[in-house]
N, CA, C and O of each residue as an XYZ file, in Angstrom:
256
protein
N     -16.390     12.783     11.907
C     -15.091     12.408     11.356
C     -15.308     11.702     10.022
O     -16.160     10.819      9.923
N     -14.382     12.160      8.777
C     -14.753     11.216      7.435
C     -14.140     10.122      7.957
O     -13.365     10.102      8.913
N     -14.562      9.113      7.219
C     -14.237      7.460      7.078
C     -13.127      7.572      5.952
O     -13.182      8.403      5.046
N     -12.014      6.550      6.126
C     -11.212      6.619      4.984
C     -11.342      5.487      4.236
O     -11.572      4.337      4.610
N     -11.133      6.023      2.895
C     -11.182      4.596      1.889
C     -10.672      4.188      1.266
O      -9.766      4.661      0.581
N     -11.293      2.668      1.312
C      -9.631      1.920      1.282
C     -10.010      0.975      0.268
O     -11.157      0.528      0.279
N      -9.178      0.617     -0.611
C      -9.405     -0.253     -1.796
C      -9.172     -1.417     -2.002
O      -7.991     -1.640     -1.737
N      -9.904     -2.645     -2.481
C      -9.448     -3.595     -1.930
C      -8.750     -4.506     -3.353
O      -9.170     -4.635     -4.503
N      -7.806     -4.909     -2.823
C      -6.968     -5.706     -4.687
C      -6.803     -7.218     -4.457
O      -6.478     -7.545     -3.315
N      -6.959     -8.079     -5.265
C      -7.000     -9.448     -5.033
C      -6.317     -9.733     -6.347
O      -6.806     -9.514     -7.455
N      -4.833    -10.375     -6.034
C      -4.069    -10.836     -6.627
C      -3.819    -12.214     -6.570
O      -4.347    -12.965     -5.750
N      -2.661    -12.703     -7.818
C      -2.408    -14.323     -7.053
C      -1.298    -13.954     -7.682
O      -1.266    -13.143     -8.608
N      -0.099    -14.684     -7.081
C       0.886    -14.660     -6.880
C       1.875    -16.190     -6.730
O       1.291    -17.192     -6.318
N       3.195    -16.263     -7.045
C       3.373    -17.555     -6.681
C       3.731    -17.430     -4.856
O       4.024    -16.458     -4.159
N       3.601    -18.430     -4.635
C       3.400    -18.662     -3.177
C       4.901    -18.385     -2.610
O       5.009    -17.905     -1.482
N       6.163    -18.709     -3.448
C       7.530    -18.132     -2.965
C       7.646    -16.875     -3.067
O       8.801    -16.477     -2.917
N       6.780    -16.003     -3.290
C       6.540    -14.175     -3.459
C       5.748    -13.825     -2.311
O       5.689    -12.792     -1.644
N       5.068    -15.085     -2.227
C       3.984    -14.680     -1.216
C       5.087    -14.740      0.442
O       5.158    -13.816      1.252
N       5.767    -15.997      0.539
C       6.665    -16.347      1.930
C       7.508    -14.979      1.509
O       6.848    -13.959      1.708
N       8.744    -14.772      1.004
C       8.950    -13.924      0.726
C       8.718    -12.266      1.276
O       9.635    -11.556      1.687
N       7.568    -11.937      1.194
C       6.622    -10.571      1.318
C       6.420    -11.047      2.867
O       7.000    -10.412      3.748
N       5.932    -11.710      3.064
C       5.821    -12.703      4.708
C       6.763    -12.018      5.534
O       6.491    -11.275      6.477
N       8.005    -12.360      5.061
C       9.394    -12.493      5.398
C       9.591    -11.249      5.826
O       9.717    -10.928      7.008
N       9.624    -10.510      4.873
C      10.130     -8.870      4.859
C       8.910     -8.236      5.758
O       9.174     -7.662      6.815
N       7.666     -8.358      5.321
C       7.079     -7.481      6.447
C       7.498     -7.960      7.915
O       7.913     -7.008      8.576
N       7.502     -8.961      8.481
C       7.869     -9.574      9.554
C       8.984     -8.877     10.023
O       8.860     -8.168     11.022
N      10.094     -8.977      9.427
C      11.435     -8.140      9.789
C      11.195     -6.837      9.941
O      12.078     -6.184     10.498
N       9.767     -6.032      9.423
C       9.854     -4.539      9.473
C       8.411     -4.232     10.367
O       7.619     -3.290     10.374
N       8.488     -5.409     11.045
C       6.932     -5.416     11.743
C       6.256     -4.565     11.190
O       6.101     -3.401     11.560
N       5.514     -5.421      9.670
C       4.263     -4.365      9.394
C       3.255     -5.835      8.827
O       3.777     -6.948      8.891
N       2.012     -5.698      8.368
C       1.427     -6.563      8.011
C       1.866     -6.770      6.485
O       2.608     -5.923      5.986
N       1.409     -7.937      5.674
C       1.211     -8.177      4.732
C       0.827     -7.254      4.118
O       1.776     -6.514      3.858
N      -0.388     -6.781      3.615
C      -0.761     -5.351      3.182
C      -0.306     -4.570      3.015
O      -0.154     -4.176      1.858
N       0.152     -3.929      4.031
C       0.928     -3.091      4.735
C       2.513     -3.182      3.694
O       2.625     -2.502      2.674
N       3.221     -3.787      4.007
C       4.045     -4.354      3.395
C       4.068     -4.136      1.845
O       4.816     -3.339      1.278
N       3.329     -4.792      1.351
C       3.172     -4.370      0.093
C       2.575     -3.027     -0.413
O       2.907     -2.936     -1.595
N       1.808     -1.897     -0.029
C       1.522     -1.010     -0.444
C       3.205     -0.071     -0.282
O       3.609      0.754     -1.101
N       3.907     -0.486      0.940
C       5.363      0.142      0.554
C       6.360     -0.207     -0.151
O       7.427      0.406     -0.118
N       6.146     -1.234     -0.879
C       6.869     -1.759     -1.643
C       6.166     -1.190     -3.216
O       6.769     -1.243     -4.288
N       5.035     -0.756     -3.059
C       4.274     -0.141     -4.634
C       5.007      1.083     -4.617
O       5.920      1.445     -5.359
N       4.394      1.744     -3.525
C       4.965      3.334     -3.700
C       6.717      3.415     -3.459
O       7.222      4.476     -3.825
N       7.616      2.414     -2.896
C       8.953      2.655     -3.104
C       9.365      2.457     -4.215
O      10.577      2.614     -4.364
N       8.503      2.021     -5.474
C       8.880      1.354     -6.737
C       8.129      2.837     -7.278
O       8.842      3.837     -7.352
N       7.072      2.899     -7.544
C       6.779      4.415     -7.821
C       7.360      5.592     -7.198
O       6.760      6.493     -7.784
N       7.863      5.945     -6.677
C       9.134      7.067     -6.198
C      10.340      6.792     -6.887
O      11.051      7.777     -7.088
N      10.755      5.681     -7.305
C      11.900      5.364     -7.968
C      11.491      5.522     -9.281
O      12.302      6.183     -9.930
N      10.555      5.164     -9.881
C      10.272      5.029    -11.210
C       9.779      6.656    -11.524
O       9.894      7.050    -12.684
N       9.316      7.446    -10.646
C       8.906      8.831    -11.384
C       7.310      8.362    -11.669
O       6.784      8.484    -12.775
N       6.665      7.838    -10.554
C       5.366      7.404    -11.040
C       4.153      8.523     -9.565
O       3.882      7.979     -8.494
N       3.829      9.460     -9.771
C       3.210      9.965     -9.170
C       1.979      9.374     -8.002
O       0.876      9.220     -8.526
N       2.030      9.142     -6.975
C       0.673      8.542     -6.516
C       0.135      9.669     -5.479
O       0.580     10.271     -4.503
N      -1.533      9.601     -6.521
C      -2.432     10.487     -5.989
C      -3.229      9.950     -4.698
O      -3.901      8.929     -4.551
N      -2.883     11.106     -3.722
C      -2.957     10.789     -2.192
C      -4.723     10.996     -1.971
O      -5.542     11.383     -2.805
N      -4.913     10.638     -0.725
C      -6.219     10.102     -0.677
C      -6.893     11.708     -0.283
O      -7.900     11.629     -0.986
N      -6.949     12.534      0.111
C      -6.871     13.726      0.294
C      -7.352     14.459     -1.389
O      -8.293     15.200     -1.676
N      -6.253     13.868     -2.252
C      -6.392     14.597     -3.346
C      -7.822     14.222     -4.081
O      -8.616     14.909     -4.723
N      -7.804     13.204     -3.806
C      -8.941     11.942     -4.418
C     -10.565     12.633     -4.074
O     -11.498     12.648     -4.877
N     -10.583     13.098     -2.870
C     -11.466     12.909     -2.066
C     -11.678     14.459     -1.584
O     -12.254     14.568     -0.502
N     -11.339     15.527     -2.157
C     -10.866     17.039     -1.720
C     -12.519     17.231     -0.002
O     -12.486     18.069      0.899
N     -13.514     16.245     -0.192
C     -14.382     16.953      0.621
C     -13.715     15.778      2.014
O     -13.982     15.694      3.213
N     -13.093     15.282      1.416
C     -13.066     14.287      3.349
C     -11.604     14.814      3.426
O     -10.590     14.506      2.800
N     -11.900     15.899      4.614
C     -10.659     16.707      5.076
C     -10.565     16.155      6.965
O     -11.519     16.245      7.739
N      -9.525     15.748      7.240
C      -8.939     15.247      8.779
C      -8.870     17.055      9.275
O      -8.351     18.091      8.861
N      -9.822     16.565     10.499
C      -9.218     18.157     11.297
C     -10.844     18.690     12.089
O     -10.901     19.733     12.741
């Protein structure tokens, strides 16, 4: 089975963005992380900003 990969981003933020993001994933039971990678790509779908899927990235690590 390929391994998937995953990238890691280290931001800082003010801490009322941070409760905030808290907040909302909580209400949509997802993690922090989590949370925010749907909040990138719902802002890129709106904006017309293409994101290249991990599949595309990676054409030899095929699921199956």
């Amino acid at each position: 089975m390929a391994r998937t990969k995953i990238a890691t981003l280290n931001l800082r933020i003010d801490p009322g963005i941070k409760d905030a993001v808290r907040e909302a994933a909580d209400m949509e039971h997802r993690s922090v992380a989590n949370m925010i990678e749907i909040l990138i790509r719902r802002y890129c779908d709106e904006a017309g900003i293409v994101i290249q899927e991990q599949g595309e990235m990676f054409p030899g690590n095929q699921h199956g």
